[in-house]
C-alpha positions, -999 to +999 in steps of 0.1 A: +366-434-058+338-412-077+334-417-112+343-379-113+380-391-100+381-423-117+375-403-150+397-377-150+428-395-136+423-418-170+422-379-188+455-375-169+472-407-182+461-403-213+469-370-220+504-377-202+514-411-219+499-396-255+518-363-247+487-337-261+506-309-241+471-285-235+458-275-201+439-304-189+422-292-160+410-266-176+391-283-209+384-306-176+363-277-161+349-260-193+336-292-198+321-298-162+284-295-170+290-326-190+288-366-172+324-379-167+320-402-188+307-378-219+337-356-208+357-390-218+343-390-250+344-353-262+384-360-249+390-386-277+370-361-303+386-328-292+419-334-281+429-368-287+423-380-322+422-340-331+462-337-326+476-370-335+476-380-369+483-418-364+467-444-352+462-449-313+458-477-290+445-473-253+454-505-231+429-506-203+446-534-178+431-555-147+392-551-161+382-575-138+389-548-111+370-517-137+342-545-140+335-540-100+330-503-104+292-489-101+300-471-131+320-494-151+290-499-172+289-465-193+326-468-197+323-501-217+294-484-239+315-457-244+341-481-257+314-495-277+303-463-288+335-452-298+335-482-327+299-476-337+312-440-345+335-458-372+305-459-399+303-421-395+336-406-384+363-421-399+388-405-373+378-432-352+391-464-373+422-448-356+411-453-323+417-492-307+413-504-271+430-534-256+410-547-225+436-569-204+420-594-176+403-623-170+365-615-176+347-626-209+332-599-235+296-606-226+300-599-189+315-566-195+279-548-193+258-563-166+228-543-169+205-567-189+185-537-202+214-524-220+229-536-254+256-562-246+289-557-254+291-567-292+320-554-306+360-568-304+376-596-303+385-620-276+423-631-273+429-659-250+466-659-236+470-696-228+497-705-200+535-718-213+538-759-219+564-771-198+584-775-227+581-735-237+587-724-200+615-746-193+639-728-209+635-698-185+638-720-154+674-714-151+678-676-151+684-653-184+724-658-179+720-696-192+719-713-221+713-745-214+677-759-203+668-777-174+639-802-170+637-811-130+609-819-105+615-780-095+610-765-128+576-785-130+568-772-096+573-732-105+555-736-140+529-755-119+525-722-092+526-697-121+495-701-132+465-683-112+432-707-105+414-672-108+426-668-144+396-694-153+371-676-139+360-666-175+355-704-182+323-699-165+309-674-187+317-698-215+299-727-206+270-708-190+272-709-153+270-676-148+233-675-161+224-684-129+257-682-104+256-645-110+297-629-097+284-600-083+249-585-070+240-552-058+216-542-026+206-511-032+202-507+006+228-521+030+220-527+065+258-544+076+268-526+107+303-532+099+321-547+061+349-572+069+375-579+041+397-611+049+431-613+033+463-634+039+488-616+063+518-636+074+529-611+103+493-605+113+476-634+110+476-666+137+450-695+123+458-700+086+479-665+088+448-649+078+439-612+091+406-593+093+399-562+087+369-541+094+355-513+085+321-492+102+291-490+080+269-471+108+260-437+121+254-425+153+224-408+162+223-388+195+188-392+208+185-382+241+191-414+251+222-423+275+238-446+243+230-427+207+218-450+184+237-468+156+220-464+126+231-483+094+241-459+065+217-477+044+242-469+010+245-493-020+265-524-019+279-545-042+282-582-028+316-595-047+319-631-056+286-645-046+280-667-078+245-665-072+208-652-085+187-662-057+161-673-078+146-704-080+157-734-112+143-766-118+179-788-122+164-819-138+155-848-119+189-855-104+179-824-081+145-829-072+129-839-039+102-864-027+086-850+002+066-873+030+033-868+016+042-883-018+049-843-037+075-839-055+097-808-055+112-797-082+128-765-079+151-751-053+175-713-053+208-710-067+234-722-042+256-693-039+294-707-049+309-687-024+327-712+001+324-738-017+364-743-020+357-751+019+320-764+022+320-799+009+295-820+000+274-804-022+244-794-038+207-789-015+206-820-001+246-824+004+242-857-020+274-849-041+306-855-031+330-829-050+324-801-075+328-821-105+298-848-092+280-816-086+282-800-121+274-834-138+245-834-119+228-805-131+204-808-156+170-792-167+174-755-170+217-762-167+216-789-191+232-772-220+257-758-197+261-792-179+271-805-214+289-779-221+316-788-194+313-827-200+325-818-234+357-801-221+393-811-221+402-830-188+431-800-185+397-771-192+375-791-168+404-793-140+408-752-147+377-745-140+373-769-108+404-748-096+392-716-100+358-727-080+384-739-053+398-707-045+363-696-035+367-705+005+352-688+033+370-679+064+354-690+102+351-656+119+355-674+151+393-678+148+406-658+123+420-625+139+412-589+130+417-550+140+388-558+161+405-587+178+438-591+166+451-613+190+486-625+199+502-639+167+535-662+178+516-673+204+520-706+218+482-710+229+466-708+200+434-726+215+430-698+238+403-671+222+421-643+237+451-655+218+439-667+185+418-635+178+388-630+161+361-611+140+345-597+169+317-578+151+306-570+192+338-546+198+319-523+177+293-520+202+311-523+234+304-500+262+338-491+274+325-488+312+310-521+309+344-532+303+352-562+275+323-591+271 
């Protein structure tokens, strides 16, 4: 989606839900020589705050999803600019924003050359005790509470592990284990997004599915070539700078001539809900060795989670286990979908695959 769609559909919503009753598309247009963004704001100046009198509130939900937009950093400093305009317009005290989601205020803007996101308050929803969600265990038609081994089961599954993920901008990991990073030119062939599918899937009922990133190029030749498109990417959930951090002693490495090393890249932290043992060297058993590990440039964050709740540390170790990476080898996908039911799953003609290959294949030449 463009920023040019993404804009104006949230100019649709709002002038639906607020009921402003003026032709949209056409202050849309009239407007046009003006970045969607700016249109945004002359919106809330001309037509929003302009015809209502009372105070409005604009809920923005699932900003962990706006977050992963290429353009999601002018809309937080519009929000931002939108409460600076408060010392000088004071039709803007009326104006409010609600960001729902799990990201933290400081990671809303990820350009580091921009102003940081300095303005609001942070409201932390915590998850229902056992003792406040029992009562709704048995259905809204009773009246009388039950405390089982179920009820402790559901309240247990209710919670999402990815609801911590801000717990890492909190105690600083994310100075380093960076969520998302951008190549500005991509040179996949193909981009391969891996989610659970109970009809589809065979191994761990996961299914593949993946989508061309190439163009092809008649030269002359009998084959055109397949040229990469080259665009911008943004790798999701990579947890990782790529740079090099001395970790503090725990982490360094005598080599055979008597050196010492001292610093070594950021791990990435994708996969490591599957990847055990950890660290460079693979010296630490779990996660939670591997955090208390860290020290030197990750001490403060290191003692930051030392200092946590056991139930904080254990929601964070949760969140980092639902980071897993999926063996291409036997998970199936459009481009090898397989046989699901089968009842020869060790056959690789049954089991499927991510066969990145089909994308190439020579249909004379017949399968590899």
């Amino acid at each position: 989606m463009s920023a040019e769609q993404w804009y104006y559909a949230l100019a649709y919503h709002l002038s639906k839900d607020l009921e402003l009753g003026f032709d949209l598309a056409g202050w849309w247009d009239a407007h046009r020589r003006l970045p969607p963004v700016n249109r945004m704001l002359e919106l809330f100046a001309e037509a929003v705050l302009a015809r209502i009198d009372g105070r409005v509130v604009v809920f923005v939900n699932e900003i962990d999803t706006t977050i992963a937009l290429p353009f999601s950093d002018d809309f937080f400093a519009a929000i931002r600019a939108c409460y600076n305009a408060r010392a000088t317009a004071p039709d803007y005290r009326r104006l409010s924003f609600v960001l729902l989601g799990v990201a933290s205020l400081t990671y809303l803007i990820k350009d580091g050359e921009r102003t940081p996101f300095n303005v609001g308050r942070r409201i932390e929803l915590a998850d229902f005790s056992f003792v406040e969600a029992r009562a709704l265990a048995s259905g809204p038609r009773s009246t009388e509470p039950r405390a089982d081994r179920s009820d402790s089961r559901r309240l247990h599954h209710s919670h999402s592990p990815k609801a911590n993920r801000p717990r890492l901008d909190e105690i600083g990991c994310t100075g380093c284990h960076i969520q998302n990073l951008r190549v500005n030119s991509d040179r996949r062939v193909a981009d391969v997004e891996t989610r659970f599918n109970a009809a589809k899937g065979i191994f761990n009922r996961l299914f593949a599915a993946a989508t061309m990133l190439f163009n092809v190029v008649d030269d002359g030749q009998a084959f055109p070539q397949l040229l990469p498109k080259g665009k911008s990417f943004l790798v999701k959930k990579i947890f990782a700078d790529f740079k090099r951090h001395d970790l503090g002693p725990a982490f360094h490495e005598r080599q055979y001539d008597g050196s010492l090393v001292t610093k070594f890249m950021t791990e990435p932290l994708w996969g490591v809900g599957t990847t055990a043992l950890y660290g460079h060297d693979g010296r630490s058993v779990n996660l939670e060795e591997a955090i208390l590990r860290h020290g030197g440039e990750a001490q403060q964050s290191r003692e930051r989670f030392a200092s946590l709740s056991d139930n904080n540390q254990r929601k964070i170790l949760e969140f980092l286990a639902t980071l897993v990476l999926f063996p291409p080898d036997d998970t199936a996908s459009n481009l090898n979908p397989g046989n699901p039911g089968t009842n020869d799953p060790q056959d690789p003609t049954e089991h499927g695959s991510i066969n990145l290959g089909a994308l190439f294949q020579i249909p004379d030449e017949g399968p590899e």
